[in-house]
PDB file of N, CA, C and O in Angstrom:
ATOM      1  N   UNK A   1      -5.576  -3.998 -46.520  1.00  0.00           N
ATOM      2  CA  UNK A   1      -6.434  -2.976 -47.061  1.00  0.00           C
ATOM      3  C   UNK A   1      -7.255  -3.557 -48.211  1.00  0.00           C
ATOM      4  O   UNK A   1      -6.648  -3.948 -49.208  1.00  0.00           O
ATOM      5  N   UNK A   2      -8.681  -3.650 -48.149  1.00  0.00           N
ATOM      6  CA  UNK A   2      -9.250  -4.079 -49.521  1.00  0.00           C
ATOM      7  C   UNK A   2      -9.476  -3.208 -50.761  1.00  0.00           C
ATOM      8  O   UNK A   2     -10.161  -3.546 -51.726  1.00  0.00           O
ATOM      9  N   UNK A   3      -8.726  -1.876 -50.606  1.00  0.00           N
ATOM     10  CA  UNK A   3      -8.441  -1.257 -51.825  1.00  0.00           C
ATOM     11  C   UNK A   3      -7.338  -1.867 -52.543  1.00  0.00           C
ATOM     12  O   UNK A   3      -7.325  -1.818 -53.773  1.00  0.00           O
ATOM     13  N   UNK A   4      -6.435  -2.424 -51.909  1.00  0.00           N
ATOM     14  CA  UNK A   4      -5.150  -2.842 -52.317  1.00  0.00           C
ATOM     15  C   UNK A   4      -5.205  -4.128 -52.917  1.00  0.00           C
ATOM     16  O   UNK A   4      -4.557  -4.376 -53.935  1.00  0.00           O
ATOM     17  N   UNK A   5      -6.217  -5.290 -52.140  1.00  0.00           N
ATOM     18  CA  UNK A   5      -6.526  -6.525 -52.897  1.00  0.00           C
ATOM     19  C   UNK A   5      -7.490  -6.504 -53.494  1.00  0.00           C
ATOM     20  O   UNK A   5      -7.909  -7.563 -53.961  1.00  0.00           O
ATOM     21  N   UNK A   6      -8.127  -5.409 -53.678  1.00  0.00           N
ATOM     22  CA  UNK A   6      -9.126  -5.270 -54.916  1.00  0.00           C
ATOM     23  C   UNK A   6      -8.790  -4.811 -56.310  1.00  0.00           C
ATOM     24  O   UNK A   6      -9.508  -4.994 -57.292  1.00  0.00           O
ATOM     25  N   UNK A   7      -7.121  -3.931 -56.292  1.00  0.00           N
ATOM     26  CA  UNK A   7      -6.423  -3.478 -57.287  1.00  0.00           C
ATOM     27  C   UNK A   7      -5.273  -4.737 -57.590  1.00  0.00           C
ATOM     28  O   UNK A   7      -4.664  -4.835 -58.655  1.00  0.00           O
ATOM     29  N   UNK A   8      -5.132  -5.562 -56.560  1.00  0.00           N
ATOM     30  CA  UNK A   8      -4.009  -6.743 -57.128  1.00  0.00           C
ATOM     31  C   UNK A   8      -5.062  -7.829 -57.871  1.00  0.00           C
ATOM     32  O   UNK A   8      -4.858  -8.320 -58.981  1.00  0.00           O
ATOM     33  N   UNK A   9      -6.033  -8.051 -57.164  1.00  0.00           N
ATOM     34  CA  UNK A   9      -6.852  -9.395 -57.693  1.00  0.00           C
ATOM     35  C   UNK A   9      -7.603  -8.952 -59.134  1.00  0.00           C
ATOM     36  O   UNK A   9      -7.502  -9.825 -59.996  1.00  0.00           O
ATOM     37  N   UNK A  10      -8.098  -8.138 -59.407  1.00  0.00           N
ATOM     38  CA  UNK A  10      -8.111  -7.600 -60.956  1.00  0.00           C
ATOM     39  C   UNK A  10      -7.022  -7.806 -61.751  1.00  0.00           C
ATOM     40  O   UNK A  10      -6.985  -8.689 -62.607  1.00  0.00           O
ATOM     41  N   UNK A  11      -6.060  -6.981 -61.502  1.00  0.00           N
ATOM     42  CA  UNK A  11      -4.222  -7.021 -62.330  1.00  0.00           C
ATOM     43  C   UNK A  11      -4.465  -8.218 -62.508  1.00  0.00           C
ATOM     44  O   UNK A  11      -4.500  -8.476 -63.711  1.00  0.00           O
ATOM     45  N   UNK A  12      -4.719  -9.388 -61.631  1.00  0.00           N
ATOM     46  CA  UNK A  12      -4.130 -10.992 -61.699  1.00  0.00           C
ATOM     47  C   UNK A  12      -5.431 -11.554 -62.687  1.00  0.00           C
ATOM     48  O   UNK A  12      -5.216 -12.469 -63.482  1.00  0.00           O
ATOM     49  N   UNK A  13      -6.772 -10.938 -62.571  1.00  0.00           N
ATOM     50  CA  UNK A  13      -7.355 -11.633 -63.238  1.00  0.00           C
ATOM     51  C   UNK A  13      -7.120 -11.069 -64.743  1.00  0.00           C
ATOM     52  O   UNK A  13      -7.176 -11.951 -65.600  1.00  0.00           O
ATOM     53  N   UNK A  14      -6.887  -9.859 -65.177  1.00  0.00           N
ATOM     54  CA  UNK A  14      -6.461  -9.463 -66.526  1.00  0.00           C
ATOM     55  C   UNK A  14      -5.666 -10.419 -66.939  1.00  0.00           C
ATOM     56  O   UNK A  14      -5.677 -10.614 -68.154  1.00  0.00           O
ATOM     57  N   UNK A  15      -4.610 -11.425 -65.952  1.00  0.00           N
ATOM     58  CA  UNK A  15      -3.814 -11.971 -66.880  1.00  0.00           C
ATOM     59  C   UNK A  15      -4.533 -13.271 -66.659  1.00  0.00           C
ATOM     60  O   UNK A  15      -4.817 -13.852 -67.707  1.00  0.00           O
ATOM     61  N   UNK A  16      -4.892 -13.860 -65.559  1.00  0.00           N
ATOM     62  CA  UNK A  16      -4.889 -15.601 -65.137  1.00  0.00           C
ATOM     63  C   UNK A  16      -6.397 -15.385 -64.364  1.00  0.00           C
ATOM     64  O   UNK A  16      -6.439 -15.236 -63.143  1.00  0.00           O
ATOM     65  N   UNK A  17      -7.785 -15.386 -65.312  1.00  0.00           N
ATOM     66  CA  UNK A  17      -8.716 -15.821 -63.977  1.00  0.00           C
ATOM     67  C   UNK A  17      -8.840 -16.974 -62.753  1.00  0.00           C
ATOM     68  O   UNK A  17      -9.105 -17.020 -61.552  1.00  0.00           O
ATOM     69  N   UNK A  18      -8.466 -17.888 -63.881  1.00  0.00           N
ATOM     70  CA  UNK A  18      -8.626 -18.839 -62.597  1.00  0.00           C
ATOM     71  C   UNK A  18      -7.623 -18.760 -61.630  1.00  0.00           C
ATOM     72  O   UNK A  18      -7.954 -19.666 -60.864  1.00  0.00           O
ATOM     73  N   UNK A  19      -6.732 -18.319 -61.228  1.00  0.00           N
ATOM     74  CA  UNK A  19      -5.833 -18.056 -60.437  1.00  0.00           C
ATOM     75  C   UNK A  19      -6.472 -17.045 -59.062  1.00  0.00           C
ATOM     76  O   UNK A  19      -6.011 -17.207 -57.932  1.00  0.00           O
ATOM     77  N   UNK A  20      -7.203 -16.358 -59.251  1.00  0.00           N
ATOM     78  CA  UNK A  20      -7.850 -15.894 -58.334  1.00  0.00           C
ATOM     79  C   UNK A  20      -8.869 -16.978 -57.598  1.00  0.00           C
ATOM     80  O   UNK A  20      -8.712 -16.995 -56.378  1.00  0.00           O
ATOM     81  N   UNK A  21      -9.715 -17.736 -58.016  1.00  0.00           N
ATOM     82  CA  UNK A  21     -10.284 -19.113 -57.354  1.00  0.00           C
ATOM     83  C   UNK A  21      -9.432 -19.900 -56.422  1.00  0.00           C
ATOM     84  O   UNK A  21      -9.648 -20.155 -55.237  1.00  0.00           O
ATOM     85  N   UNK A  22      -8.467 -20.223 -57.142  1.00  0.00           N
ATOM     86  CA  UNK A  22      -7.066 -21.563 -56.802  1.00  0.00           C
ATOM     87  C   UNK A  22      -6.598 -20.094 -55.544  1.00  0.00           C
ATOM     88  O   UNK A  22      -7.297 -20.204 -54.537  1.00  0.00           O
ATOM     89  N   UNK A  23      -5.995 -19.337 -55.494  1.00  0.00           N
ATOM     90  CA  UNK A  23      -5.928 -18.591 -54.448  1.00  0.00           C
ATOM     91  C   UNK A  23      -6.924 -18.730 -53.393  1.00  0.00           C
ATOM     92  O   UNK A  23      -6.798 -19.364 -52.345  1.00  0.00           O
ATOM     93  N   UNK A  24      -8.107 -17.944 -53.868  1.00  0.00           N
ATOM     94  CA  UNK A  24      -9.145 -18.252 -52.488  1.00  0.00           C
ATOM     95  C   UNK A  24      -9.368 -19.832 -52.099  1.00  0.00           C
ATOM     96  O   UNK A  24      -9.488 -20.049 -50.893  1.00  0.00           O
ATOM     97  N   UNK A  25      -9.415 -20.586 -52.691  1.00  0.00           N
ATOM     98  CA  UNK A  25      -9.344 -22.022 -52.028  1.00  0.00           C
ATOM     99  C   UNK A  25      -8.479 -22.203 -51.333  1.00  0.00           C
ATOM    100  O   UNK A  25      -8.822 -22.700 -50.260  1.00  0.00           O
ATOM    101  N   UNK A  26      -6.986 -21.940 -51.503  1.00  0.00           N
ATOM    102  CA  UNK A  26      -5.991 -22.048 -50.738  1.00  0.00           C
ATOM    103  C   UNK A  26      -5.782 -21.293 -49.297  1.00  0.00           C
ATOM    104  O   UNK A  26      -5.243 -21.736 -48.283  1.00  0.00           O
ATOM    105  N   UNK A  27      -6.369 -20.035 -49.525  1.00  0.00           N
ATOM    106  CA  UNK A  27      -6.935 -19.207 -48.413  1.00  0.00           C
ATOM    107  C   UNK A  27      -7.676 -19.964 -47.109  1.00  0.00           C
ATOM    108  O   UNK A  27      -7.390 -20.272 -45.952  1.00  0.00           O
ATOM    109  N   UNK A  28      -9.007 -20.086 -48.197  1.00  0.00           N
ATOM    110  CA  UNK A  28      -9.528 -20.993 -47.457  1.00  0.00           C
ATOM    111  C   UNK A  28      -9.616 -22.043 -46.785  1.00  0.00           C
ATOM    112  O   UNK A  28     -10.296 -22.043 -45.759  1.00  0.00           O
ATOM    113  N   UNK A  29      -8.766 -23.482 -47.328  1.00  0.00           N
ATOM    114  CA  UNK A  29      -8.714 -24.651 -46.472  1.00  0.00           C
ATOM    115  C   UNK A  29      -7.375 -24.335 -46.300  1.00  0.00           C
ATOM    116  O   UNK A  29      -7.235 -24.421 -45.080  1.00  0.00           O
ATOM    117  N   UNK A  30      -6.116 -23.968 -46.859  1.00  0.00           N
ATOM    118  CA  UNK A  30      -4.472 -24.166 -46.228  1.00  0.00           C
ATOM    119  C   UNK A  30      -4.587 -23.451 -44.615  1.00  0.00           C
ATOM    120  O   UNK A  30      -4.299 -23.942 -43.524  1.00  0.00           O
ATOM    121  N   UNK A  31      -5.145 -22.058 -44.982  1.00  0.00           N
ATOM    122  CA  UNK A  31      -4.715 -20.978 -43.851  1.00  0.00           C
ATOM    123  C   UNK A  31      -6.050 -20.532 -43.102  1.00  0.00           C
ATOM    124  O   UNK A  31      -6.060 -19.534 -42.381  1.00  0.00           O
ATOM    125  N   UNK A  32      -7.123 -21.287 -43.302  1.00  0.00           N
ATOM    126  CA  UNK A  32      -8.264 -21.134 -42.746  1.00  0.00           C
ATOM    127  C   UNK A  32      -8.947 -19.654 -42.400  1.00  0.00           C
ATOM    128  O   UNK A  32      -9.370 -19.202 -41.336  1.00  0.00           O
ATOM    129  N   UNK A  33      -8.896 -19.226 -43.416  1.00  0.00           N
ATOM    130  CA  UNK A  33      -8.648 -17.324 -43.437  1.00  0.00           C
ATOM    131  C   UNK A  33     -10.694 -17.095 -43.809  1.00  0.00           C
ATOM    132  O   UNK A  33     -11.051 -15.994 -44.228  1.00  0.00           O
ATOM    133  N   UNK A  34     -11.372 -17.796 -43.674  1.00  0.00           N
ATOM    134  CA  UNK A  34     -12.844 -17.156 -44.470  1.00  0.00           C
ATOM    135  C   UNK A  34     -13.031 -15.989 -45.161  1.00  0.00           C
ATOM    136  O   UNK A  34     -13.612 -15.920 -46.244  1.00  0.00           O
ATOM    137  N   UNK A  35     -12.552 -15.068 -44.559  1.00  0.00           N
ATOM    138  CA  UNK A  35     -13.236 -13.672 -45.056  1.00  0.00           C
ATOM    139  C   UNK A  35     -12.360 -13.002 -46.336  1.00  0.00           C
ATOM    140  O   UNK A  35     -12.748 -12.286 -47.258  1.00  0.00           O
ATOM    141  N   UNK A  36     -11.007 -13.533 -46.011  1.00  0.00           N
ATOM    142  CA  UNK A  36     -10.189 -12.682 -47.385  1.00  0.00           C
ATOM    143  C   UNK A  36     -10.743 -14.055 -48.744  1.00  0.00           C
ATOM    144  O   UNK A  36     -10.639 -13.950 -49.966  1.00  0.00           O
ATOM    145  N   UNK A  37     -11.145 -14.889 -48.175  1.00  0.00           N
ATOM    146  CA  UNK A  37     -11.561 -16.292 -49.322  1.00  0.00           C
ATOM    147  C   UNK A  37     -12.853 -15.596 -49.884  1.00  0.00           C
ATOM    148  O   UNK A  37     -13.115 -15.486 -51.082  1.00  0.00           O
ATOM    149  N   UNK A  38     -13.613 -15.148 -48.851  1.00  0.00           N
ATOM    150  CA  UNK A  38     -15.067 -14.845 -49.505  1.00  0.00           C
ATOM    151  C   UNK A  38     -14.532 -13.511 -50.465  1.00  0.00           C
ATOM    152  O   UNK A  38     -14.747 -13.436 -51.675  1.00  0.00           O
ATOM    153  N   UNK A  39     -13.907 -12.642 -49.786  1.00  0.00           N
ATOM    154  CA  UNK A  39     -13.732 -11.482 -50.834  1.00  0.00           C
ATOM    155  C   UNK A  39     -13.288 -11.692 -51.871  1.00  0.00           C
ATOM    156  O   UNK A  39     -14.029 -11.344 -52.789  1.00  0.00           O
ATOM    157  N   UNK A  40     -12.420 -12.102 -52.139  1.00  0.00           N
ATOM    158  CA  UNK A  40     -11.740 -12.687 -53.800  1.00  0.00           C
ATOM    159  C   UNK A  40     -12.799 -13.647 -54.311  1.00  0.00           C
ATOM    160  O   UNK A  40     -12.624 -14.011 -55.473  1.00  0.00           O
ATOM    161  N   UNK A  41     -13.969 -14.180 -53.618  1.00  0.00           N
ATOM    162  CA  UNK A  41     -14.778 -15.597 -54.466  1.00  0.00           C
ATOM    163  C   UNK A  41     -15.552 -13.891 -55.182  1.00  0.00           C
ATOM    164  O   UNK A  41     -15.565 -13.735 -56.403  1.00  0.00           O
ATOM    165  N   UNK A  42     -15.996 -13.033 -54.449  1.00  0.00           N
ATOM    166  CA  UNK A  42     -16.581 -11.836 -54.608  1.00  0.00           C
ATOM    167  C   UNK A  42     -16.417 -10.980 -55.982  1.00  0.00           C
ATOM    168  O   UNK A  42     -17.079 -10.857 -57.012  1.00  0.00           O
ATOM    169  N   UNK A  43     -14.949 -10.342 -55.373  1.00  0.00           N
ATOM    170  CA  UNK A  43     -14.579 -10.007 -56.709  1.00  0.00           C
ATOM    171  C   UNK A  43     -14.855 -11.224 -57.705  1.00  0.00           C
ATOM    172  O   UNK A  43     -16.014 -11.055 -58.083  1.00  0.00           O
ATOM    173  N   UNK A  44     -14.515 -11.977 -58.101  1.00  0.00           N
ATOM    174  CA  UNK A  44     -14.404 -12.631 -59.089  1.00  0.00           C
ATOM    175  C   UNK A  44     -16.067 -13.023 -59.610  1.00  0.00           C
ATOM    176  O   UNK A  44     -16.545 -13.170 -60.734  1.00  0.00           O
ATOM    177  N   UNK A  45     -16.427 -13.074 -58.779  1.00  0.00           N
ATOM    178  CA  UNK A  45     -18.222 -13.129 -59.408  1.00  0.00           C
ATOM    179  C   UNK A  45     -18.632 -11.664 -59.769  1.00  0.00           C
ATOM    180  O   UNK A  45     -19.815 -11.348 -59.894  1.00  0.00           O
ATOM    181  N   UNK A  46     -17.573 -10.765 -59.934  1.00  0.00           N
ATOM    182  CA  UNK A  46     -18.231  -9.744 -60.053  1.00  0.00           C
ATOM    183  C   UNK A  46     -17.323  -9.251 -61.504  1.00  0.00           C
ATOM    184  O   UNK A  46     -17.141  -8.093 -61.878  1.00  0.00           O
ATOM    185  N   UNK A  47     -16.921 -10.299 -62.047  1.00  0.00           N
ATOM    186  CA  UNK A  47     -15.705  -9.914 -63.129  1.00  0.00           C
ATOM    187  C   UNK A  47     -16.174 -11.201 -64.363  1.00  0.00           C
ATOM    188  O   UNK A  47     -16.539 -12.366 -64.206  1.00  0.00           O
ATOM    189  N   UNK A  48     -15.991 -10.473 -65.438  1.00  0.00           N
ATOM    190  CA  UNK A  48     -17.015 -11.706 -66.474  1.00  0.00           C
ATOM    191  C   UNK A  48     -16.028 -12.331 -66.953  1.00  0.00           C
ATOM    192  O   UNK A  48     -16.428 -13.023 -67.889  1.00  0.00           O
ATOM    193  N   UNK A  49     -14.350 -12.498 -66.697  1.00  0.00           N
ATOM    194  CA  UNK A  49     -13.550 -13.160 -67.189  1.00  0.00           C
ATOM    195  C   UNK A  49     -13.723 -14.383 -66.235  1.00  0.00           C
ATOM    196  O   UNK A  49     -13.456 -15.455 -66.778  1.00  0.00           O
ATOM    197  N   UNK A  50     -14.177 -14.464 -64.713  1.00  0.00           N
ATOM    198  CA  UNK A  50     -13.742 -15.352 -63.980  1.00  0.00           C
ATOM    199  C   UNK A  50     -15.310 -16.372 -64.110  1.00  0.00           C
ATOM    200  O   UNK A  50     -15.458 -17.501 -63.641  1.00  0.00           O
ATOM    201  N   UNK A  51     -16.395 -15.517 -64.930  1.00  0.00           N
ATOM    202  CA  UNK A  51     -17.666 -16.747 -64.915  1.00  0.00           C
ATOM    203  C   UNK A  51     -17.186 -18.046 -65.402  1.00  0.00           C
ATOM    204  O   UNK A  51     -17.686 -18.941 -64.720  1.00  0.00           O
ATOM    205  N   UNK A  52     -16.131 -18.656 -66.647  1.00  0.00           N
ATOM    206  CA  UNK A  52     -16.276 -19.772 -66.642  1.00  0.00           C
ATOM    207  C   UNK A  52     -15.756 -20.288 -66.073  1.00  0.00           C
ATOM    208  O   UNK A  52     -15.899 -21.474 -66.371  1.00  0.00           O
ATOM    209  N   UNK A  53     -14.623 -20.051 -64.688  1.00  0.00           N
ATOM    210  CA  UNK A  53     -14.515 -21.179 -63.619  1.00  0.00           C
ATOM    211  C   UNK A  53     -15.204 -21.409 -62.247  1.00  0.00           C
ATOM    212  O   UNK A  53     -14.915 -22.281 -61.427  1.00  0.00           O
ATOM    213  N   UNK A  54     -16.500 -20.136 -62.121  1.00  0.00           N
ATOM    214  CA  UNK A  54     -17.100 -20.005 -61.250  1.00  0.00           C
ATOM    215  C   UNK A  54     -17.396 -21.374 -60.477  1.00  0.00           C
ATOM    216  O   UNK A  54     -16.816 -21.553 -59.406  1.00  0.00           O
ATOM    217  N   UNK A  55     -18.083 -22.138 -60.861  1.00  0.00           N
ATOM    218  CA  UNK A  55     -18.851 -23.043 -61.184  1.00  0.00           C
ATOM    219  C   UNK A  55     -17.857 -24.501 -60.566  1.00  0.00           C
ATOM    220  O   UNK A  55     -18.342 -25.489 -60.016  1.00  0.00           O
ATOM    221  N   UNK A  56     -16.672 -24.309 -60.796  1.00  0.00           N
ATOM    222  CA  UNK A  56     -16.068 -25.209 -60.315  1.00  0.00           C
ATOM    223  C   UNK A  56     -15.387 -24.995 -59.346  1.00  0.00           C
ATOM    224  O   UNK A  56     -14.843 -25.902 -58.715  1.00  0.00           O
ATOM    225  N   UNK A  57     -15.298 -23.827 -59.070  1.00  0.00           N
ATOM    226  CA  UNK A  57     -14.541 -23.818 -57.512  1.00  0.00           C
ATOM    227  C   UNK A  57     -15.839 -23.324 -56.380  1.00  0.00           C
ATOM    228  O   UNK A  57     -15.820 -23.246 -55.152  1.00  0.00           O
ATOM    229  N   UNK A  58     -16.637 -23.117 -57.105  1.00  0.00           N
ATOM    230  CA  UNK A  58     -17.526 -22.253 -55.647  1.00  0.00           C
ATOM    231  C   UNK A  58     -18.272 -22.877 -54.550  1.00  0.00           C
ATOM    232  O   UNK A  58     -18.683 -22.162 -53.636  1.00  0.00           O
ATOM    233  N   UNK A  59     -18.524 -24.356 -54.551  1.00  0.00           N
ATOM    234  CA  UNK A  59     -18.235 -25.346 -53.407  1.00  0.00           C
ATOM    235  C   UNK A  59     -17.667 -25.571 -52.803  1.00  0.00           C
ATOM    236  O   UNK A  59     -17.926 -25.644 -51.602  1.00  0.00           O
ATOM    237  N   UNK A  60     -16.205 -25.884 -53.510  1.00  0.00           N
ATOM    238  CA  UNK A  60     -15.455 -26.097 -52.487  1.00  0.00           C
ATOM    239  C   UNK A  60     -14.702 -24.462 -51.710  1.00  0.00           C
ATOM    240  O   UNK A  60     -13.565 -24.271 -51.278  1.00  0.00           O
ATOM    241  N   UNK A  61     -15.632 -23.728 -51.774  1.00  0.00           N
ATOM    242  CA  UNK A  61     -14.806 -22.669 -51.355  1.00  0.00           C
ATOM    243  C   UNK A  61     -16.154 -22.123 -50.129  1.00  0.00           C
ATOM    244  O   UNK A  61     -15.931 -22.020 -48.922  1.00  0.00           O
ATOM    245  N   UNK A  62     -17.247 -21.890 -50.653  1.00  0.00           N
ATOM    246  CA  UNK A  62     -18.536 -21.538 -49.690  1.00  0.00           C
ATOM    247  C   UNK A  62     -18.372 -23.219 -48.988  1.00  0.00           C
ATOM    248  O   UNK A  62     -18.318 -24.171 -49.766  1.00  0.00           O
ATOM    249  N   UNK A  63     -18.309 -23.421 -47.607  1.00  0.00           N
ATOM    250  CA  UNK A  63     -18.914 -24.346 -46.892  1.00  0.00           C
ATOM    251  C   UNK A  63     -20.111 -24.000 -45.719  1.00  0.00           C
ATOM    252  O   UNK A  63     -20.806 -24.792 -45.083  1.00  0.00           O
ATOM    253  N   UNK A  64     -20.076 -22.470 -45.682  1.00  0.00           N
ATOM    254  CA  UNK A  64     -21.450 -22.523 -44.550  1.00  0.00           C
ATOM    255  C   UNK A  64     -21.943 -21.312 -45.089  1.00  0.00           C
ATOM    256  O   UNK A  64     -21.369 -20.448 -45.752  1.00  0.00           O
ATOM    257  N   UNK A  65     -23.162 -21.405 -44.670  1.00  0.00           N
ATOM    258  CA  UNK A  65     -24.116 -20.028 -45.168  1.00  0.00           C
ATOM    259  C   UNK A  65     -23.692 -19.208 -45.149  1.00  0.00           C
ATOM    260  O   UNK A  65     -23.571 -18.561 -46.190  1.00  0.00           O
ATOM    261  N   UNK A  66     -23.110 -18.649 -43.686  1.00  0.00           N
ATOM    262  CA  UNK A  66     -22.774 -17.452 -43.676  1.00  0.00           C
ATOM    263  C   UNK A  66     -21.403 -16.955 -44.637  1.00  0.00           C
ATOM    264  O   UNK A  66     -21.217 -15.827 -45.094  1.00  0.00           O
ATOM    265  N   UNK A  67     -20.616 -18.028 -44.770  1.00  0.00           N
ATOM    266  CA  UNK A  67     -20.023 -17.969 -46.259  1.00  0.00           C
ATOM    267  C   UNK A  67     -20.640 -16.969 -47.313  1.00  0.00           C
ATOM    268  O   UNK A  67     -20.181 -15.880 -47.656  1.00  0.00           O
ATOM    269  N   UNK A  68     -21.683 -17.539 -47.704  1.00  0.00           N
ATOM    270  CA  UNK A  68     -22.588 -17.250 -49.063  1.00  0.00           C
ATOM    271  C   UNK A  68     -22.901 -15.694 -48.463  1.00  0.00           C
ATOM    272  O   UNK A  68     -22.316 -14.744 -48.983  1.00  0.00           O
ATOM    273  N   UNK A  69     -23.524 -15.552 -47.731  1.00  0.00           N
ATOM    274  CA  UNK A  69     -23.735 -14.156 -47.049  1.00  0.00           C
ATOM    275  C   UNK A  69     -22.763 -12.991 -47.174  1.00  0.00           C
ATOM    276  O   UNK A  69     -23.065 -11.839 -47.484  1.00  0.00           O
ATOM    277  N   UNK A  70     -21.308 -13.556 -46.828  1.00  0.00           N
ATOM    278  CA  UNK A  70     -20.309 -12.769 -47.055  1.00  0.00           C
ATOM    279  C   UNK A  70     -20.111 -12.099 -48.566  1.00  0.00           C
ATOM    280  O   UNK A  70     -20.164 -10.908 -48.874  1.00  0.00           O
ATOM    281  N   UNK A  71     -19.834 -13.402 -49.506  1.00  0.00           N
ATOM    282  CA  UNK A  71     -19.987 -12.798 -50.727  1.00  0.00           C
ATOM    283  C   UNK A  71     -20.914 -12.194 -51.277  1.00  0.00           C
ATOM    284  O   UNK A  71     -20.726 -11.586 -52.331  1.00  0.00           O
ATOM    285  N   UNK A  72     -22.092 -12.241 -50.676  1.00  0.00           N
ATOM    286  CA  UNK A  72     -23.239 -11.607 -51.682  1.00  0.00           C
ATOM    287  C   UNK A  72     -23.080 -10.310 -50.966  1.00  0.00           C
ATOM    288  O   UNK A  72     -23.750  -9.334 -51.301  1.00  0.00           O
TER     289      UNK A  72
END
């Protein structure tokens, strides 16, 4: 349900932003999951605690356009 990981991935960023990144990466290349990766890269661009690690995970996490599409 993305009400449910939209109310856990907040909780987690109140305490640990970057922990939401290091999650979606892991999403992304461990379990090859795209879409729950793009949603958490999402939330987190949409949360001003997680701008200063934006920047370092958001390559290795978008690899194809339609990636980028998802999150926006």
């Amino acid at each position: 349900n993305q009400n449910l990981i939209f109310s856990i991935a907040n909780n987690v960023i109140s305490i640990e932003p970057e922990f939401i990144f290091k999650l979606s990466f892991y999403i992304r290349e461990e379990l090859n999951i795209r879409s729950t990766a793009n949603f958490l890269l999402a939330i987190a661009a949409n949360n001003k605690k997680c701008h200063p690690f934006f920047k370092k995970y958001f390559n290795s996490i978008i690899k194809l356009p339609t990636d980028m599409l998802e999150v926006i």
